[in-house]
C-alpha positions as CSV (number, residue, x, y, z in Angstrom):
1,X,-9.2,-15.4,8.1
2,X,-10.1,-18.5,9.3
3,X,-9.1,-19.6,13.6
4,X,-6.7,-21.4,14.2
5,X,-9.2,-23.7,16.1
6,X,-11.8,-24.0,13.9
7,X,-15.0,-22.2,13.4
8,X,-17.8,-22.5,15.0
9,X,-21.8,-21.2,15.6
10,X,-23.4,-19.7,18.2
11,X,-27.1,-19.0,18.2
12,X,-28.5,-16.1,19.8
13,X,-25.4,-14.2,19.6
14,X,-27.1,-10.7,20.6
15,X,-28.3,-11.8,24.2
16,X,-26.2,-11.8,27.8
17,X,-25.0,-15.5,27.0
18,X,-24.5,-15.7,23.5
19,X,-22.5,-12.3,23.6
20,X,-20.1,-13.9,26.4
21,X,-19.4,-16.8,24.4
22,X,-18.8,-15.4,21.6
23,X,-16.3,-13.3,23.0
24,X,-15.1,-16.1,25.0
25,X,-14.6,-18.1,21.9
26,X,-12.7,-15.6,19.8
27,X,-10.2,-15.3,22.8
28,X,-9.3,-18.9,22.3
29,X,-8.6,-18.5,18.8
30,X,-12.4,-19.4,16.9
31,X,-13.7,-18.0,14.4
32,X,-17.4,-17.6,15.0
33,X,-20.4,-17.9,12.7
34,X,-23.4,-16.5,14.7
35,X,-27.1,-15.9,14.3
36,X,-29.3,-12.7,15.4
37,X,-32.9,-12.8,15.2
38,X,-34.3,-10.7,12.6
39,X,-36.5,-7.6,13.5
40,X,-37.9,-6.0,10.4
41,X,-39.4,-3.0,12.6
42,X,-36.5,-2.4,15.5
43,X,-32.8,-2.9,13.4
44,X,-30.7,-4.8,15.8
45,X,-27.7,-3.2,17.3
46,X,-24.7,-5.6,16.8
47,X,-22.3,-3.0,17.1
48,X,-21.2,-4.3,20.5
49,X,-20.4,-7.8,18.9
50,X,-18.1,-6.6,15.4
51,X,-16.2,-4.2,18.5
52,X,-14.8,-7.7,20.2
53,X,-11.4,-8.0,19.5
54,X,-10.9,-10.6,16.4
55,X,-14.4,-9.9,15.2
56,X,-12.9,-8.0,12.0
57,X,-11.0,-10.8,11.2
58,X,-13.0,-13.9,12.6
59,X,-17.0,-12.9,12.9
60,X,-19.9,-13.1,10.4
61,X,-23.3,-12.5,11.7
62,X,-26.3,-14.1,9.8
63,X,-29.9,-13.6,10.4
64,X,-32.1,-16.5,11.7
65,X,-35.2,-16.9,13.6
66,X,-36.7,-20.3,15.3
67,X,-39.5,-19.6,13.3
68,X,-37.7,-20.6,10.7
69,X,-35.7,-23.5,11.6
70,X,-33.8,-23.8,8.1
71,X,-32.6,-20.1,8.3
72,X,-29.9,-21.7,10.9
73,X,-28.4,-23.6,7.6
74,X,-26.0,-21.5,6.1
75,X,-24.6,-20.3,10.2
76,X,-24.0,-24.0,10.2
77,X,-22.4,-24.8,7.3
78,X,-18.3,-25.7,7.6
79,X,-18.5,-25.2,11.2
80,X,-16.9,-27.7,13.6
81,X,-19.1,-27.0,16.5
82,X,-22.3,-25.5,17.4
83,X,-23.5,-23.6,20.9
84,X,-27.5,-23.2,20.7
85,X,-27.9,-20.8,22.9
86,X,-31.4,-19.2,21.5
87,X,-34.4,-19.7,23.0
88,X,-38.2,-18.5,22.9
89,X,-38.1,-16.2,25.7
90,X,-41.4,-15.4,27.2
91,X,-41.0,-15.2,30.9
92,X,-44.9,-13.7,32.0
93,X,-46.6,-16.1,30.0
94,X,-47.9,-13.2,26.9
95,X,-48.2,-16.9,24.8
96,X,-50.2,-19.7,24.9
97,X,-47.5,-22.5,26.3
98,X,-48.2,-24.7,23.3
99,X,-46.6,-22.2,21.0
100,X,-43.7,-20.9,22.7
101,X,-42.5,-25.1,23.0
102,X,-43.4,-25.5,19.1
103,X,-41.3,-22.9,18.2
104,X,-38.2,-24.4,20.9
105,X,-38.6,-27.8,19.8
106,X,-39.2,-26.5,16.0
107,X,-35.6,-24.2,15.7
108,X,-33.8,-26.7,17.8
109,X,-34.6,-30.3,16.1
110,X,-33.5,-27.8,12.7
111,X,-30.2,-26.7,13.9
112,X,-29.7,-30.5,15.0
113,X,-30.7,-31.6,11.2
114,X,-28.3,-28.8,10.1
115,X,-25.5,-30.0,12.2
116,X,-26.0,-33.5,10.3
117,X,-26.3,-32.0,7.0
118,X,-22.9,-30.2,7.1
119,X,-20.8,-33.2,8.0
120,X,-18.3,-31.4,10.0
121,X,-20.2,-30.6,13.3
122,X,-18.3,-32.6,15.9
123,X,-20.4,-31.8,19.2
124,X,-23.4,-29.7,19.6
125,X,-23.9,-27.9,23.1
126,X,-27.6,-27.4,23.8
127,X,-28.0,-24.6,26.5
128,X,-30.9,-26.0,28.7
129,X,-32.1,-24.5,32.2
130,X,-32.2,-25.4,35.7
131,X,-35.8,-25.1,35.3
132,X,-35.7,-28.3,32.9
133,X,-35.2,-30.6,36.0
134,X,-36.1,-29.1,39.3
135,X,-39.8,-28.2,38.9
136,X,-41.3,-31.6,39.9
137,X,-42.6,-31.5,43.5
138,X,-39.7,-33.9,44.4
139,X,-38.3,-32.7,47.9
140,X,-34.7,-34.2,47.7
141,X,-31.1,-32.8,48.2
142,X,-29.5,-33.6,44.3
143,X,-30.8,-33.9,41.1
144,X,-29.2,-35.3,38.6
145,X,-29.5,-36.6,35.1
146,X,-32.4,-38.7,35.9
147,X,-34.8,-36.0,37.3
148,X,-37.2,-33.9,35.0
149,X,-39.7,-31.2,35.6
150,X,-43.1,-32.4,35.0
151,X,-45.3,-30.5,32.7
152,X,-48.6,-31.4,34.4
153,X,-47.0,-30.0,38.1
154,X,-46.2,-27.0,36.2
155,X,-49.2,-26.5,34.7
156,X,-51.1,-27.1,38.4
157,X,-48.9,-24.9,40.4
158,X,-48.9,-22.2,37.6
159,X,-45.7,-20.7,38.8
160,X,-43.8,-17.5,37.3
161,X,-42.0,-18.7,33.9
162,X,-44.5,-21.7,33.4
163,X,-44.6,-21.5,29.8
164,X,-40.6,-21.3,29.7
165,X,-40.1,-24.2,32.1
166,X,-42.2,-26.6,30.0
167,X,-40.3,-25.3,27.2
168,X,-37.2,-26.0,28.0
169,X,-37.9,-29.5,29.7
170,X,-39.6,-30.8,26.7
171,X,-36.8,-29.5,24.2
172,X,-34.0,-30.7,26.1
173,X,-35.9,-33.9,26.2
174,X,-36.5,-33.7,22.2
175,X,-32.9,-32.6,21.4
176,X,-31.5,-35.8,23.6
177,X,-34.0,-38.0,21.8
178,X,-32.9,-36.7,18.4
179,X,-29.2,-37.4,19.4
180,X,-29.5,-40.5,20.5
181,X,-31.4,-41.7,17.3
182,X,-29.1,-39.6,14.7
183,X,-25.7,-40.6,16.8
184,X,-24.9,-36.5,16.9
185,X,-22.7,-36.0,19.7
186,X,-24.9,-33.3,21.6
187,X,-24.0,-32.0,25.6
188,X,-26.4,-30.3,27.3
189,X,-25.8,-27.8,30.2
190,X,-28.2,-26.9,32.5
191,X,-27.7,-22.7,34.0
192,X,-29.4,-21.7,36.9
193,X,-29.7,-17.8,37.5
194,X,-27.2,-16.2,35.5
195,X,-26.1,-13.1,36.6
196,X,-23.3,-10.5,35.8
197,X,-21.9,-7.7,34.1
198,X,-23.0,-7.5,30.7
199,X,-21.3,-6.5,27.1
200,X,-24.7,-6.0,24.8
201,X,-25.9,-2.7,24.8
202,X,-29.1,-3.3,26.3
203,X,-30.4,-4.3,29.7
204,X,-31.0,-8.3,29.1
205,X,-34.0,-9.6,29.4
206,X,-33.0,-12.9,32.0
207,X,-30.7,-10.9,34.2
208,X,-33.5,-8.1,34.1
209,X,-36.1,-11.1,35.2
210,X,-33.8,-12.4,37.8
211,X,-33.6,-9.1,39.3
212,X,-37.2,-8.8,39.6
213,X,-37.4,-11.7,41.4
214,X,-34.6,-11.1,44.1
215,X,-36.2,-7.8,44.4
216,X,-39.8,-9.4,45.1
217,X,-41.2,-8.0,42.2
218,X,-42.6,-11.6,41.2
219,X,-43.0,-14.7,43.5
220,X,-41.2,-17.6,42.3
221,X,-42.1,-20.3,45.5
222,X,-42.5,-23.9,44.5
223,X,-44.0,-26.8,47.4
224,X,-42.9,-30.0,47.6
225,X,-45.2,-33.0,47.6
């Protein structure tokens, strides 16, 4: 049975965000198409998810993997909207930075030609980060659309998360590019630490990594020029 608003796709439907919205979503009415990361070894327990109320009715679940940026395609198709919410997550740095942004830039420029393709994607909302714009040795009060972090003062400082923070600035940077060219109607929204009770089954990885840090586990201190 189709929403009465619409349907829609969220990426990385499994994690702390992507689980909220999705449940979020289907309270207003959507039907939701959205995509879990395929792990041939570990099966993935979605149970949480097709428990939602209006998940019977109004969920499909598809597998996709930025590694394969045309696996988003058939998530996408008919869908009015689209929430990427995945991301390469890879908070201590276990990859060289190079290939963690490859795949970002890789699975999000896809979804953004797969938007185009189906001709019914209205808006796209591309979940940035907070660490996309305040990591440049800048010592002001507000930032605002015109400030970025800088990839070479990440790379000198080597802070905690240095790999994801050059990530995420040079894909938001790439998705905005791409929407400007292309005329797709993309928003982007930038989180800081987000914290919270949690519906997936597991611990998540951000709010475990947030944690860490409040608790002093890892140092995440940046200087100003």
């Amino acid at each position: 049975m189709e929403g009465e608003k619409g349907r829609v796709c969220v990426t990385g439907g499994s994690g702390f965000l992507g689980s909220w919205l999705i449940m979020k979503l289907l309270d207003h009415g959507y039907s939701v198409n959205t995509t879990v990361r395929s792990d041939p070894e570990h099966k993935k327990d979605v149970s949480f998810l097709t428990a939602l109320p209006g998940s019977a009715e109004r969920l499909q679940i598809f597998n996709a993997d930025l590694s394969n940026p045309e696996s988003f395609n058939v998530a996408i198709e008919g869908c009015i909207g689209v929430f990427h919410v995945a991301t390469p997550v890879d908070f201590q740095d276990k990859e060289p930075e190079e290939v963690v942004t490859k795949r970002s830039i890789d699975g999000a420029l896809g979804i953004l030609k797969a938007c185009l393709n189906a001709k019914t994607v209205k808006r796209v909302v591309y979940t940035s980060s907070a660490s996309a714009v305040v990591v440049n040795g800048k010592d002001v009060e507000e930032m605002d659309e015109r400030f970025w972090s800088d990839k070479d003062y990440i790379k000198a400082i080597k802070p905690y998360m240095g790999s994801y923070m050059i990530s995420k600035t040079l894909t938001e940077r790439a998705v905005l590019e791409f929407s400007e060219k292309f005329g797709l109607d993309v928003v982007t929204v930038i989180p800081s630490f987000v914290v919270g009770p949690f519906i997936c089954p597991k611990f998540p990885g951000s709010v475990k990594t947030t944690l860490a840090l409040v608790f002093g586990m890892y140092s995440f201190s940046i200087s100003h020029d």
